[in-house]
C-alpha positions as CSV (number, residue, x, y, z in Angstrom):
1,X,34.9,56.4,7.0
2,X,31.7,57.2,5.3
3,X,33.2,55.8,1.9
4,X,34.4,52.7,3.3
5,X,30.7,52.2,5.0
6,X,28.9,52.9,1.6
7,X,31.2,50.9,0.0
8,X,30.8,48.1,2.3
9,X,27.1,48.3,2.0
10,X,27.4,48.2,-1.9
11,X,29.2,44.7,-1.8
12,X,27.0,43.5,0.2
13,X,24.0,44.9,-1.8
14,X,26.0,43.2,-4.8
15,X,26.4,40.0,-3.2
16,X,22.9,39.8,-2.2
17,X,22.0,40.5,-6.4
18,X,24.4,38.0,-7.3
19,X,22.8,35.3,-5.3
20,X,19.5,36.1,-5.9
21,X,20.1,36.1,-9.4
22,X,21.5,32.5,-9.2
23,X,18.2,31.8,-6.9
24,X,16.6,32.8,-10.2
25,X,17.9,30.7,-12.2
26,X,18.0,27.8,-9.9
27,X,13.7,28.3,-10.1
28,X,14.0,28.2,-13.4
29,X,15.8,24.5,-13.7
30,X,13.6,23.5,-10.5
31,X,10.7,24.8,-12.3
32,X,11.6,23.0,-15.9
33,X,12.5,19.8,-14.1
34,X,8.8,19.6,-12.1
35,X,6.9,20.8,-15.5
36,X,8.8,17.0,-17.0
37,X,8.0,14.9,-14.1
38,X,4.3,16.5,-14.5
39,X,4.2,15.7,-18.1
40,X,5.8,11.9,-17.5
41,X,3.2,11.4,-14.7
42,X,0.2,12.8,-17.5
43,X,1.6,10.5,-19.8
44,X,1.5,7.1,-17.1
45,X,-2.4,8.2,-15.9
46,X,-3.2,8.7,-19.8
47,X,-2.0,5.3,-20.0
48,X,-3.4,3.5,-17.3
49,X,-7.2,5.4,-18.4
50,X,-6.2,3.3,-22.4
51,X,-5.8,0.4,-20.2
52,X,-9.0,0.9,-18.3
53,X,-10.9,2.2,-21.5
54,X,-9.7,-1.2,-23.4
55,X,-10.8,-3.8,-20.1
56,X,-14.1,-1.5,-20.8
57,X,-14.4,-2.1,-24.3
58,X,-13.6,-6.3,-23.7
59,X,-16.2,-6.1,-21.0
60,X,-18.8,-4.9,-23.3
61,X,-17.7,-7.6,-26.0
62,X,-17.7,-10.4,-23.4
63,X,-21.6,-8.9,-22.5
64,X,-22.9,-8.7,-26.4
65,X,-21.4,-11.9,-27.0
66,X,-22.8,-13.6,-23.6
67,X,-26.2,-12.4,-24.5
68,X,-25.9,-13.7,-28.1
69,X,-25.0,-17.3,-27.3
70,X,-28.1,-16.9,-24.6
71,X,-30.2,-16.2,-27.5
72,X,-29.0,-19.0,-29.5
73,X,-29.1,-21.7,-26.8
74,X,-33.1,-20.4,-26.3
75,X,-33.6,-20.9,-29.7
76,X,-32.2,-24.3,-29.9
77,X,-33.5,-24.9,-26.6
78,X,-30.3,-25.6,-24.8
79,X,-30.9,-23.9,-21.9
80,X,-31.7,-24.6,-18.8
């Protein structure tokens, strides 16, 4: 009776391995599969910042180029 008790608790010690080794592996896929969304989600916000860095950039050309035709219409006297 003690075999069949020892051998009953080694199944189940083997079945317990088995699934925690598919666990593992399971982690590993979940793990893979967040480290892509992470990298797709970088790769939107980096793109949104090129976006934001090039409205910047046309702001500060609209500026210069606002000032400049200020200085020209003083010099002409155009202004108001």
């Amino acid at each position: 009776m003690s075999d069949k008790i020892e051998n009953l608790v080694l199944e189940h010690l083997k079945a317990i391995r088995a699934d925690t080794g598919n666990l593992s592996a399971d982690m590993r896929d979940v793990k893979e599969r967040l480290s892509e969304l992470e990298r797709g989600m970088a790769m939107v916000l980096s793109g949104q910042a090129d976006g934001y860095g090039s409205q910047v950039r046309q702001q500060a050309t609209i500026d210069r180029l606002a000032e400049r035709i200020q200085r020209i219409e003083k010099r002409l006297e155009l202004a108001d």
